[in-house]
C-alpha positions in Angstrom: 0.0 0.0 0.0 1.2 3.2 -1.1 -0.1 6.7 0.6 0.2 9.3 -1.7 -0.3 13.0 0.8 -1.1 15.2 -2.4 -3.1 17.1 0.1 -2.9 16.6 3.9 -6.4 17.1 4.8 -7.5 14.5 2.4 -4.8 12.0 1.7 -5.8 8.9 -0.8 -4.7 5.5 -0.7 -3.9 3.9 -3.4 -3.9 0.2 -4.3 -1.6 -1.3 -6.7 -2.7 -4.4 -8.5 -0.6 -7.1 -10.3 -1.3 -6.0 -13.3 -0.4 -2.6 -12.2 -3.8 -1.1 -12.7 -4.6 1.6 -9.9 -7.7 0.9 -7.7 -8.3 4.6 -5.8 -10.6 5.3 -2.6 -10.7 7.9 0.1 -9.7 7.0 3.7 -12.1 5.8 6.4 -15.0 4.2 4.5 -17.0 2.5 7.1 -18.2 -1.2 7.3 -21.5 -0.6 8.3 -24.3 2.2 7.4 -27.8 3.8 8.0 -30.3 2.6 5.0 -34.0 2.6 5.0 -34.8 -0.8 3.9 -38.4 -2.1 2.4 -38.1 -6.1 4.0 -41.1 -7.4 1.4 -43.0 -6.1 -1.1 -45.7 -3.9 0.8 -43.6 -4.6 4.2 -43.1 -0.8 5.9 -39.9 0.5 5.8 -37.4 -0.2 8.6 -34.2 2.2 9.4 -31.3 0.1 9.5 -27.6 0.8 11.2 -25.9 -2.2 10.8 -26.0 -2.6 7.1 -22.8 -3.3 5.8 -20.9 -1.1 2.8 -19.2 -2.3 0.0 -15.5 -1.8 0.1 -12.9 -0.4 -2.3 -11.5 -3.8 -3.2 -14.9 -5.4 -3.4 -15.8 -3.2 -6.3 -16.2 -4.2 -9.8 -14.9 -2.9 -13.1 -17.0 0.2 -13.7 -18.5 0.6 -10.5 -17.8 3.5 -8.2 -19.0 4.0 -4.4 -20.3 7.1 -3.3 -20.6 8.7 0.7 -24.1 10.6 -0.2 -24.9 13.9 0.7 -28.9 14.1 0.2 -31.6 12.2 -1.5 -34.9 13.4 -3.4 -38.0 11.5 -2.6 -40.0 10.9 -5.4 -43.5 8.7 -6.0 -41.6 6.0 -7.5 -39.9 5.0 -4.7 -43.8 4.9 -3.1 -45.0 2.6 -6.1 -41.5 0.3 -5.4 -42.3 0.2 -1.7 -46.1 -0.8 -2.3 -45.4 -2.7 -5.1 -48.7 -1.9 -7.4 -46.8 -1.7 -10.5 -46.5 -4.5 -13.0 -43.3 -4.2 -12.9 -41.8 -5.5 -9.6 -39.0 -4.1 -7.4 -36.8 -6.9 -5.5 -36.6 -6.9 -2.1 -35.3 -6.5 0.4 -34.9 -3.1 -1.1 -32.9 -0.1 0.0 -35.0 3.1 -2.4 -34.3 5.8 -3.6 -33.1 7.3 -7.0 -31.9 11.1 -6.5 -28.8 10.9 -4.6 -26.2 13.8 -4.7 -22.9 12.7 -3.2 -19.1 12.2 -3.6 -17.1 9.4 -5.1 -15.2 8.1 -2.4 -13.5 4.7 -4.7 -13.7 3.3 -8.3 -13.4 -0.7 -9.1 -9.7 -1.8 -10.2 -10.0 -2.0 -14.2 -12.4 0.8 -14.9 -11.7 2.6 -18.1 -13.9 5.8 -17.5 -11.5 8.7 -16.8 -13.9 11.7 -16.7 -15.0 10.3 -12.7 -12.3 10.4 -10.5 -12.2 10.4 -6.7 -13.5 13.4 -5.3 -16.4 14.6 -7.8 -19.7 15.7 -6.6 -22.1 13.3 -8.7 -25.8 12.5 -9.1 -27.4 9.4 -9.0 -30.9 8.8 -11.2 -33.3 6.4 -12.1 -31.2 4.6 -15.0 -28.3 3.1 -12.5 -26.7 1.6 -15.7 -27.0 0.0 -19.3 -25.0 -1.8 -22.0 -24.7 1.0 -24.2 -24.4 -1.2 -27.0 -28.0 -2.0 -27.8 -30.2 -0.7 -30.3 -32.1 1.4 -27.6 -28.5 2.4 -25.8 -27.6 3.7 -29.3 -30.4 5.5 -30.3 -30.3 7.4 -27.0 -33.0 5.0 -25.0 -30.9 4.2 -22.6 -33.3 4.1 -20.4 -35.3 1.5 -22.3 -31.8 -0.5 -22.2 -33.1 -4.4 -21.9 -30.3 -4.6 -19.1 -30.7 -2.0 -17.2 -29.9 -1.1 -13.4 -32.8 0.7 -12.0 -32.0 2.5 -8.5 -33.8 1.9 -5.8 -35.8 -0.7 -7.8 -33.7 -3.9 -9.1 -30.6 -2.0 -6.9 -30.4 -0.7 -4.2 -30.8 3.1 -3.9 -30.0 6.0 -2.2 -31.6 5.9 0.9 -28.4 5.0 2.6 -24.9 6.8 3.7 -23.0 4.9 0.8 -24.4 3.7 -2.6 -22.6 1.8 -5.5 -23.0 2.8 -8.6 -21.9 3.0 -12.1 -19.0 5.4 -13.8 -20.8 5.7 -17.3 -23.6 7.0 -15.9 -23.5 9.2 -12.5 -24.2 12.6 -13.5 -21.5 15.4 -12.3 -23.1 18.0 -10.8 -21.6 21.6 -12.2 -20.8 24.5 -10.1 -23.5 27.1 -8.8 -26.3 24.6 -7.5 -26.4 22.8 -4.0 -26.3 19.2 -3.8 -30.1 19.3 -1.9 -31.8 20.8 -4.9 -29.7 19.1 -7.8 -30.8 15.6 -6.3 -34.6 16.1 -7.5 -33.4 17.7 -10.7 -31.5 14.2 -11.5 -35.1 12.3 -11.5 -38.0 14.8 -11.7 -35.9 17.1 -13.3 -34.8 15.6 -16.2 -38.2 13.4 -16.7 -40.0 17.0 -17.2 -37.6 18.4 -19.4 -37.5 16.1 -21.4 -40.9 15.3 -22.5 -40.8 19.2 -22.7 -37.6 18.9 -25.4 -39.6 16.3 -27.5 -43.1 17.5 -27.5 -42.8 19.4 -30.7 -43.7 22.7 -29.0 -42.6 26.0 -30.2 -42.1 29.8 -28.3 -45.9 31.2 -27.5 -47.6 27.4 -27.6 -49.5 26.7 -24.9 -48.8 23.5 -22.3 -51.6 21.9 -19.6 -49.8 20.5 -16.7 -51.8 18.6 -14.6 -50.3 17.6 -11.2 -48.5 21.0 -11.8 -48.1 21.6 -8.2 -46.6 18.3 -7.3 -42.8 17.2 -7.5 -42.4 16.7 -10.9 -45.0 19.5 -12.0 -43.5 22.5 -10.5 -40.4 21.4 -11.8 -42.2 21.2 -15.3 -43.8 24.6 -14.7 -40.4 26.3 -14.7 -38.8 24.2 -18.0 -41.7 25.2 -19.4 -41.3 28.9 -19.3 -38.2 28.6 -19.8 -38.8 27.5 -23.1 -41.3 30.4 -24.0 -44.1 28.5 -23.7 -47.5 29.2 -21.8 -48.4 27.3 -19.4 -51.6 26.2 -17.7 -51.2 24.6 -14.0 -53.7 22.0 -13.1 -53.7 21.0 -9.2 -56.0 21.5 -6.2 -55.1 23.7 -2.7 -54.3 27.4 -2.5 -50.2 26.6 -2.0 -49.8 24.7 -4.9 -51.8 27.3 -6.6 -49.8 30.2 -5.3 -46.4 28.3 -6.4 -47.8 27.4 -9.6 -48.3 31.4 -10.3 -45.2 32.6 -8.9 -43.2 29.8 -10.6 -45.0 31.3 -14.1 -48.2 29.9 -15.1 -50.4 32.0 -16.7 -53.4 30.4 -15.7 -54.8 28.0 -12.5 -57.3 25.4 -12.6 -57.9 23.6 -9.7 -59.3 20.3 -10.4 -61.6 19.9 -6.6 -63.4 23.6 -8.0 -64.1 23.2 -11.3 -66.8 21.8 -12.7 -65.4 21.1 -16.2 -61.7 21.2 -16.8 -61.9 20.9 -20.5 -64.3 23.8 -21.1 -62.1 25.7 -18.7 -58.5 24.8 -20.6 -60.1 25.4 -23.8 -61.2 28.7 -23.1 -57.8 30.0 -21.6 -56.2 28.7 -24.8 -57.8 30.9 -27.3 -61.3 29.1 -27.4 -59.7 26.2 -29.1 -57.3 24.0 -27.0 -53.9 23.7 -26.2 -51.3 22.6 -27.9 -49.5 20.1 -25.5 -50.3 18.4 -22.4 -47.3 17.2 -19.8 -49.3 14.8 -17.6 -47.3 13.8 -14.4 -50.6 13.0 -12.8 -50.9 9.1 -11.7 -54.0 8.9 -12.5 -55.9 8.2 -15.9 -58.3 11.3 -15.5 -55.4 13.6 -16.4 -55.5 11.7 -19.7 -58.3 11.3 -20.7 -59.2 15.2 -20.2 -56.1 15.5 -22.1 -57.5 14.1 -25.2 -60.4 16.3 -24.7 -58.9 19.6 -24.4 -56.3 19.3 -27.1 -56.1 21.0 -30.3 -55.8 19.5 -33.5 -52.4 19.3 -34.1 -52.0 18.6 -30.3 -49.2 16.2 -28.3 -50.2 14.6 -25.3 -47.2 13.4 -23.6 -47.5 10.7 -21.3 -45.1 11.2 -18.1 -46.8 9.5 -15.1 -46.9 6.1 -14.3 -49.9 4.7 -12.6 -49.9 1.3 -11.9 -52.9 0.0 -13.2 -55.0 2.9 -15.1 -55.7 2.4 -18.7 -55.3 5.1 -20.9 -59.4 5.7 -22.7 -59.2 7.8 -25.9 -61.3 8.7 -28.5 -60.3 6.9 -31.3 -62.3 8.7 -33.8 -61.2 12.4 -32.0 -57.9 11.2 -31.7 -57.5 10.5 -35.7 -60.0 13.5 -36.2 -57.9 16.2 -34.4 -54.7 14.2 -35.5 -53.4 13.9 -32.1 -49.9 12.8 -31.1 -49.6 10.3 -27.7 -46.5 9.8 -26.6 -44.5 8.3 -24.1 -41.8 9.9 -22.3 -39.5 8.1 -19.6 -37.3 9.6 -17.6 -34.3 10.8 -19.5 -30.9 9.7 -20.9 -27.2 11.1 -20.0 -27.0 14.0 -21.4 -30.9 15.4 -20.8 -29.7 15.0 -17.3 -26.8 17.1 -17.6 -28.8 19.8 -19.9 -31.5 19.6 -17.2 -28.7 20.4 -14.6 -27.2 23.1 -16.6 -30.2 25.1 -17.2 -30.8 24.5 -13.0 -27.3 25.9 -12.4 -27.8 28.7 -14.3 -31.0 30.1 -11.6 -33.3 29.5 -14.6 -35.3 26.7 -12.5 -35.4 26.0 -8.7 -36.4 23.3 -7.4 -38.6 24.0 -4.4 -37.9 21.6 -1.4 -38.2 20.7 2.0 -35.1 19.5 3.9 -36.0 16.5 5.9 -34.1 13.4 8.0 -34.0 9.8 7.0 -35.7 9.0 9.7 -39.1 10.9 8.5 -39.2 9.0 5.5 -42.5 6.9 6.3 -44.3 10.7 7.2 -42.9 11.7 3.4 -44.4 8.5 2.2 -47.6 9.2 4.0 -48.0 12.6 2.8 -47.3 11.7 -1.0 -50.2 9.0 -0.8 -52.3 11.9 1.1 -51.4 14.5 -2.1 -50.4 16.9 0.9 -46.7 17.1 -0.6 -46.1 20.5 -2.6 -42.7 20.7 -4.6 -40.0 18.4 -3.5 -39.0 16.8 0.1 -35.0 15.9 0.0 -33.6 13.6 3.1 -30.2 14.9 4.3 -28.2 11.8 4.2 -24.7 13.2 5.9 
């Protein structure tokens, strides 16, 4: 073992293989940790300090471990702890998908050299892929047959150290804190994006329904950004007031009105508008959406409830030659574009700074819809 002191206060120890290949970590990486754990599927979540860490030798080619600073919370880690999707999370689980922290060691072997020891770097969703497959080379990486979902067929970040994957943690640029770049790595990025491939143009007007939740405000804020004009759909009078001072033009709240299509279709010119973000898990926000569009329209299809089928019109839909797409998550670089824009002040995530231990009150609150904007757990 050779020390190398390049700087006193943070020495790192480096481990010299036989084939003289470098395997890097910082000092002092414990054995055992605080995680929130889900036992079974549906089981309520138990806070755990005895579970053990992977160490610096025990990593693998292309994995990386990371001391984490903060975690978002988002509704997928809900629908992974219930377990109501048809898609199945193992367990025992340790969630979470938003985690902001720093690498701390890289497996022996690893070829990335961007990541070194020391970065500040996000963790999302997509944990990993094989970036060789049709999908991985068309930019669904996401879609990736063999991919490594945080907090769903991995564990996650609601624990002190996470391993993860060199080709795909995010680093996190100068001039945002690590609390509000976590939700921007998974909320973020799944907004913006179905904003970047909606077909939109500057002055068109966009229906977000759920507006006020995680993802919405979030979408609210891309959305102006992109000189759009935005109608926020949500219930209760602070999601209303953060959905007009984040820069909707217009408020419908869902619990008031008596018909949401009318009301859309007469703030956009009499006639409908011309996209719809829905973030909602729910299949009303969809089916309104068909409604409410104009011809022309693009209904992009964000939120993931678990067992909600999607009713349309088919003869409106062909009529008003309407676009439904899908739209999940985001690949490597609509994270970092997502994060750039953030960094610049363009879009703030709005956030509540909470422990680890609250994280079955979060849970709790998100089934109850009382959460507006983003709750992040502070990890350190």
């Amino acid at each position: 073992m050779i020390v190398c002191s390049h700087a006193e206060q943070n020495p790192i120890a480096v481990q010299i293989h036989p084939n003289n290949q470098l395997q890097m970590s910082s000092p002092n990486i414990p054995t055992v940790q605080t995680a929130a754990i889900v036992p079974s599927p549906g089981a309520a979540i138990v806070v755990r300090h005895d579970v053990p860490v992977k160490q610096a030798s025990e990593l693998l080619p292309g994995e990386c471990l990371i001391k984490l600073a903060c975690t978002g919370v988002c509704h997928t880690d809900l629908h992974a702890k219930i377990g109501d999707w048809p898609l199945k999370a193992k367990t025992p689980l340790i969630g979470g998908h938003e985690g902001v922290g720093e690498v701390v060691a890289i497996g022996a072997h690893t070829s990335n050299k961007e990541i070194k020891i020391g970065d500040r770097v996000g963790i999302k969703w997509l944990a990993d892929s094989c970036l060789d497959c049709e999908s991985c080379r068309k930019g669904l990486e996401q879609n990736c047959p063999l991919a490594k979902l945080s907090g769903f067929n991995v564990d996650g970040t609601f624990s002190q150290y996470v391993v993860s994957y060199v080709n795909h943690v995010t680093p996190i640029p100068e001039g945002i804190e690590s609390a509000e770049a976590a939700s921007i790595l998974c909320a973020g990025v799944t907004v913006y994006r179905a904003l970047k491939y909606s077909g939109t143009n500057i002055g068109d007007w966009v229906v977000l329904p759920g507006a006020g939740g995680g993802l919405g405000h979030l979408a609210v804020q891309y959305a102006v950004q992109m000189g759009l004009r935005v109608v926020a759909i949500d219930s209760g009078a602070e999601k209303k007031a953060l959905c007009l001072k984040l820069g909707a033009e217009a408020w419908i709240d869902f619990r008031e009105s008596k018909d949401i299509v009318k009301a859309v279709k007469d703030i956009c010119d009499g006639v409908g508008a011309h996209c719809a973000i829905v973030t909602a898990a729910n299949s009303s926000g969809y089916e309104q959406a068909v409604d409410y569009l104009r011809s022309g329209g693009t209904l992009m299809a964000v939120g993931l409830p678990g067992e909600a089928k999607l009713q349309a019109s088919i003869f409106f839909t062909v009529f008003k030659s309407l676009n439904i797409k899908g739209s999940y998550v985001g690949n490597r670089q609509d994270a970092r574009e997502a994060l750039a824009i953030a960094a610049r002040g363009k879009v703030k995530c709005h956030y509540v700074l909470k422990p680890l231990a609250d994280l079955k009150d979060v849970f709790e609150g998100m089934e109850q819809g009382k959460v507006a904007g983003r709750v992040v757990l502070d990890m350190k």
